[in-house]
C-alpha positions in Angstrom: 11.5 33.2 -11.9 9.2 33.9 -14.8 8.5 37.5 -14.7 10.8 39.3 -16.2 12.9 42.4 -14.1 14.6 44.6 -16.9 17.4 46.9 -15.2 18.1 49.5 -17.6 21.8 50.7 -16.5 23.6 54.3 -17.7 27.1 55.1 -16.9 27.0 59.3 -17.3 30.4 59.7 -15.7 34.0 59.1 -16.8 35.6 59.5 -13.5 35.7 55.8 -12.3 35.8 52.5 -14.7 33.5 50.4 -13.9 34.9 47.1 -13.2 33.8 44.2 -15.3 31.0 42.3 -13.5 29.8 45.0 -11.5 26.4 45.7 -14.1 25.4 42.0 -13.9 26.2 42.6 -10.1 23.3 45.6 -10.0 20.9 42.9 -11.4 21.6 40.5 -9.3 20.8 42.8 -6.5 17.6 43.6 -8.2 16.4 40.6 -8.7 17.4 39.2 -4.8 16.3 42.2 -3.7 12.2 41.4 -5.6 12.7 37.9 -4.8 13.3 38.7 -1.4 10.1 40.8 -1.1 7.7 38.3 -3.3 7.2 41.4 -5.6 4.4 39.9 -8.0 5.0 41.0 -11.9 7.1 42.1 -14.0 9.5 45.2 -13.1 12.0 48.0 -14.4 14.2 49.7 -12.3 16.6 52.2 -13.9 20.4 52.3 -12.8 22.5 55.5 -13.7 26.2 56.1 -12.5 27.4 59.6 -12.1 29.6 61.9 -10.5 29.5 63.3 -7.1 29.0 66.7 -9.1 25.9 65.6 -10.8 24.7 63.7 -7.6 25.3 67.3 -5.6 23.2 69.0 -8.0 20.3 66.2 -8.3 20.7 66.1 -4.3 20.2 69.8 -3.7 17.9 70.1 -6.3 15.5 67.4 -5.1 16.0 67.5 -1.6 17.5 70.8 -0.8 21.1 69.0 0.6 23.6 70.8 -0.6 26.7 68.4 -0.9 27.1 65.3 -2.5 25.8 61.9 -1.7 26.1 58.2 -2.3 23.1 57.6 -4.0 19.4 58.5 -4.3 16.3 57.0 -5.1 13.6 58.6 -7.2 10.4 56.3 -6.8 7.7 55.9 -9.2 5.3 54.1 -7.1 3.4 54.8 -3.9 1.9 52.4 -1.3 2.8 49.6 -3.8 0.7 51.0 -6.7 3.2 51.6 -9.9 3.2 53.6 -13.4 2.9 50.5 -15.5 5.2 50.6 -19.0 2.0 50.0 -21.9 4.5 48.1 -23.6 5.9 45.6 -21.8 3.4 45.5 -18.7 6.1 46.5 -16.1 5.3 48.0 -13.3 8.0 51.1 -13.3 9.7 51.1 -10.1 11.4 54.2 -10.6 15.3 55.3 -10.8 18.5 54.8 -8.7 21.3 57.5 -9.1 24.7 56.0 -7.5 27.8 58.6 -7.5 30.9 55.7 -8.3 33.1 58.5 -7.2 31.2 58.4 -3.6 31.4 54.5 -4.1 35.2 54.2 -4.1 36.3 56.5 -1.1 33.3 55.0 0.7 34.7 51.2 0.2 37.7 52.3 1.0 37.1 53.7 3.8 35.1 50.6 4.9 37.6 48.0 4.3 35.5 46.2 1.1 35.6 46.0 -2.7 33.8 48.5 -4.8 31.6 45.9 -5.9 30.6 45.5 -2.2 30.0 49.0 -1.9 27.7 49.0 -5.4 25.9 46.0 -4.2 25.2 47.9 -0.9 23.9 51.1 -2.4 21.4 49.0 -5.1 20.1 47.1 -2.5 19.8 50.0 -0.1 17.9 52.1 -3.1 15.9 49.6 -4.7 14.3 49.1 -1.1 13.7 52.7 -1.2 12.0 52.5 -4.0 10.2 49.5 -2.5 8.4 51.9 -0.4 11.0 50.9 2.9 12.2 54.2 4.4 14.8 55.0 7.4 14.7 58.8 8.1 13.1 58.4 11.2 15.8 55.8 12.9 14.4 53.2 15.1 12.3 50.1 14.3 11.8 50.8 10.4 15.6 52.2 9.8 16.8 48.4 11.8 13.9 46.5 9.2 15.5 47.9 6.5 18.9 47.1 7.5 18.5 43.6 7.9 16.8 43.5 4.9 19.8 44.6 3.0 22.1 42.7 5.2 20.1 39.4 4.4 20.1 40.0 0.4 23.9 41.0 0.6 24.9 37.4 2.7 23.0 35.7 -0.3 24.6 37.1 -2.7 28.1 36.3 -1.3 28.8 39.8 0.0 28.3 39.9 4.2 29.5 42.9 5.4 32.9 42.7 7.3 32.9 44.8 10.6 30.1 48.3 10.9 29.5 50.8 9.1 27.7 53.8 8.8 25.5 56.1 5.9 26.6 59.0 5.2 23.6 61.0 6.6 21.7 59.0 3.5 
């Protein structure tokens, strides 16, 4: 692949390690995840892991939800046009907030490895951030799905039994 993804990741909470392997993990996501949907050009996505306190505030302040959640997306782009970086020439994709706190009692309670659960919630995002949405159930909410299911089975991580989000 010759254009270049840069996935800029922050850790802003102390409440979970973050077990070796899991950053280059998020880029591999990333990258499947473009690959996957033949996005043309250069890209930046930005990556920051906090606490389900700061993901409670970000959540009610954004969308009015007032409660924690396992992660949110904050696009930069609409209908596939993007802020461009003037430096570098990549097209901004915008910013994925994961709570690691939310992370770990959700892979426990599925059964999986954090990393499974990490993987999940990039892929999941960075679709968002795509443009791919699943509020209203149905077709598009079942498109999206698969689409995550089918980067996650390439990357070595098929899902083991069902699961559900957590109201998203």
């Amino acid at each position: 692949m010759s254009d270049k993804i840069k996935v800029i990741i922050s850790n802003n909470q102390k409440e979970v390690k973050i077990p070796t392997g899991v950053r280059m993990l998020v880029r591999r996501c990333c990258n499947a995840v473009l690959l996957q949907e033949g996005f043309e050009g250069s890209a930046e996505i930005s990556v920051s892991f906090v606490n389900n306190e700061q993901i409670h505030a970000l959540n009610k302040e954004h969308r009015n939800i007032d409660r924690e959640t396992d992660v949110l997306s904050f696009p930069l782009g609409e209908n596939g046009e993007y802020d461009v970086n003037l430096d570098t020439g990549a097209k901004m994709l915008g910013d994925i907030v994961i709570s690691l706190e939310k992370a770990v009692s959700q892979a426990e309670e599925y059964g999986h490895p954090l990393q499974r659960e990490v993987a999940f919630l990039t892929v999941h995002s960075l679709l968002h951030l795509l443009g791919y949405d699943h509020e209203n159930g149905g077709l598009e909410a079942v498109h999206m799905r698969e689409k995550e299911e089918s980067v996650l089975t390439q990357l070595g991580l098929k899902r083991n039994g069902s699961y559900f989000l957590d109201g998203e």
